[in-house]
N, C-alpha and C positions, 0 to 999 in steps of 0.2 A: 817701581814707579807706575804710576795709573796707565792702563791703557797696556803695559809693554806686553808684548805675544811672548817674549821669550820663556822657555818653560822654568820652572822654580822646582827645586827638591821634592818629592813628594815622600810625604809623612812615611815612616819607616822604608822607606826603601823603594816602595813601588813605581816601579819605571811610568811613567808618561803613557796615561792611557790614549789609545788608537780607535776607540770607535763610541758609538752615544751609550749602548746598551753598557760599556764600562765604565762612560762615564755616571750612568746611572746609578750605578751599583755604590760608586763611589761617593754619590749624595745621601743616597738612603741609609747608608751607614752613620755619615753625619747628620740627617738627618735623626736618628734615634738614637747617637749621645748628645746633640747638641738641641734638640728640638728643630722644628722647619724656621720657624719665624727667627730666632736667634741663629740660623744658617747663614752665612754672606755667598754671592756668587765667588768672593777671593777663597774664601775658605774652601770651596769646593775646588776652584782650579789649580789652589796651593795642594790641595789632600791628591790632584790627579795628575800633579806635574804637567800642567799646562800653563798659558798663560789666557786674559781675560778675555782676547781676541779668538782665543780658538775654542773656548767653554762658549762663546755667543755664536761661533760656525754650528754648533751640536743643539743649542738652544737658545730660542728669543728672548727666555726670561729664566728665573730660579722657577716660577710657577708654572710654565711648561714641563719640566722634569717629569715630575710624575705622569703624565701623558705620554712620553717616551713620542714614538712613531706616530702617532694618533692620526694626523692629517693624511698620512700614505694610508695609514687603515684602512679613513674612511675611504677611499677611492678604489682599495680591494675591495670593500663590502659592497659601496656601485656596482662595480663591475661583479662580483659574486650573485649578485640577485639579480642580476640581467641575464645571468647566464641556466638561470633556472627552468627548466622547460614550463611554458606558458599553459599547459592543459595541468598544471600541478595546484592543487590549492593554497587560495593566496597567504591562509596563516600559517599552512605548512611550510610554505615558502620561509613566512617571517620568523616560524619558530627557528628552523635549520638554521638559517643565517645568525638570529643571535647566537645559537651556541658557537655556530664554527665562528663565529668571530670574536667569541670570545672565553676559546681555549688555546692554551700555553700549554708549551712542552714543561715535562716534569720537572726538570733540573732551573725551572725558570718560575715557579710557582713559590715561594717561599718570597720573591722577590716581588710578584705580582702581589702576596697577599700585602705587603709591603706599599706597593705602591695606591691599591685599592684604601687602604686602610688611609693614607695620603689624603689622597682624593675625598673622601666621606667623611672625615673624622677632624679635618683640621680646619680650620673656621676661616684664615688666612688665604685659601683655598674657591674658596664657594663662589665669590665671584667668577671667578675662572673657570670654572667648574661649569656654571651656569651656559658660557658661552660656548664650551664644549659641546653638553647635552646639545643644545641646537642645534647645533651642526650636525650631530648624530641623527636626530629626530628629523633634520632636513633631507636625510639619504631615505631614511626608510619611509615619509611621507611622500617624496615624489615617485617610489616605485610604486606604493599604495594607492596614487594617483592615477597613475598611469595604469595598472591591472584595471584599477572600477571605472575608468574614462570618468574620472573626475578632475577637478583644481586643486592643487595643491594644497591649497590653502583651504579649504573644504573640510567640512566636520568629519566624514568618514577616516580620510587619509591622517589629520591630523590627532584624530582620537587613536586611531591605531598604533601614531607614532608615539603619543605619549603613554599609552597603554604598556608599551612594549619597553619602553626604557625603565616605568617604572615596575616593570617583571624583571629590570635587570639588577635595580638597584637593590628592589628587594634581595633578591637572590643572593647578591656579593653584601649583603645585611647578614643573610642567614651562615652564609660561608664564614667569614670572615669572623661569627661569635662560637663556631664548632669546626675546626678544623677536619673532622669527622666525615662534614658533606661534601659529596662531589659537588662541584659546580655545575658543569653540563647537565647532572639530572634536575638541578632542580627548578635553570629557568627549562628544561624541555617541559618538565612538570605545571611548571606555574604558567608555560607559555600552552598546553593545553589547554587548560583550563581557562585562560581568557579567550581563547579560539572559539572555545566554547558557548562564549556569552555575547557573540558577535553574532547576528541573526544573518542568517545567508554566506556568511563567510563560515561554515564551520570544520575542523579539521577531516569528519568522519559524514 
């Protein structure tokens, strides 16, 4: 019946998942035999032995999923770049932060490449997607802001922001067609090299 929280069987056996990251695991799978768009939220909370009241506790939407944590992220990454010593330069700063913020433990990378591939590749997506990026581009503008004692909303901070996201997408572009690249070298690499073409801001 619609709505009931009680849990339902889940597909082969699998007890009732306990936390978002399983329930993750548990979409992306259905995601790639059923495709996303033909995915339903039932389907998921049937495949993870829950019911539709406790698949919407772990997420607002089927379109959240792939974002997993995202909003807790972003408020690690605030506080991450705040905690940077202030005599350090500002795109060394930015570089460091995008990687460490976005590296995953080993055993969790097959899933990321999964979830990235999500994110970028499925058109169903893009909307939502769009409103992520800002939010992301809104953490790394206002610290931007705040280093050059500018506004936020200011060309410097906001070219950097979006500079800096698109080193990232690039990057999870280049990962994602050669399983081969590390991730971390290649935005440290490509976040160089925009450091680079930033007059006054340079890494070296």
């Amino acid at each position: 019946m619609y709505g009931n929280d009680s849990a339902t069987p889940a597909r082969g056996g699998r007890k009732p998942v306990t936390s978002r990251a399983e329930l993750e695991h548990v979409a992306f799978d259905l995601f790639a035999a059923q495709g996303f768009e033909a995915t339903t939220v039932d389907d998921i909370a049937r495949a993870a032995g829950i019911g539709r009241r406790t698949f919407f506790r772990y997420f607002p939407s089927k379109n959240d999923i792939p974002w997993g944590a995202f909003d807790e992220q972003l408020d690690q990454l605030r506080t991450d770049l705040r905690a940077y010593p202030v005599d350090q330069p500002l795109m060394d700063v930015v570089r460091a932060a995008l990687v460490d913020f976005n590296r995953v433990p080993a055993a969790e990378v097959p899933w990321h490449r999964r979830r990235m591939a999500l994110i970028l590749q499925v058109p169903a997506l893009q909307a939502h997607s769009t409103l992520r990026y800002a939010n992301w581009r809104q953490v790394v503008a206002e610290f931007v802001a705040e280093r050059l004692d500018q506004p936020v909303d200011a060309l410097g901070p906001q070219t950097i922001a979006y500079a800096t996201l698109g080193v990232a997408l690039a990057s999870y572009e280049q990962w994602l067609r050669d399983e081969s690249q590390d991730l971390a070298a290649l935005m440290a690499a490509a976040m160089t090299g925009l450091a680079e073409s930033f007059t006054g801001v340079r890494t070296t």
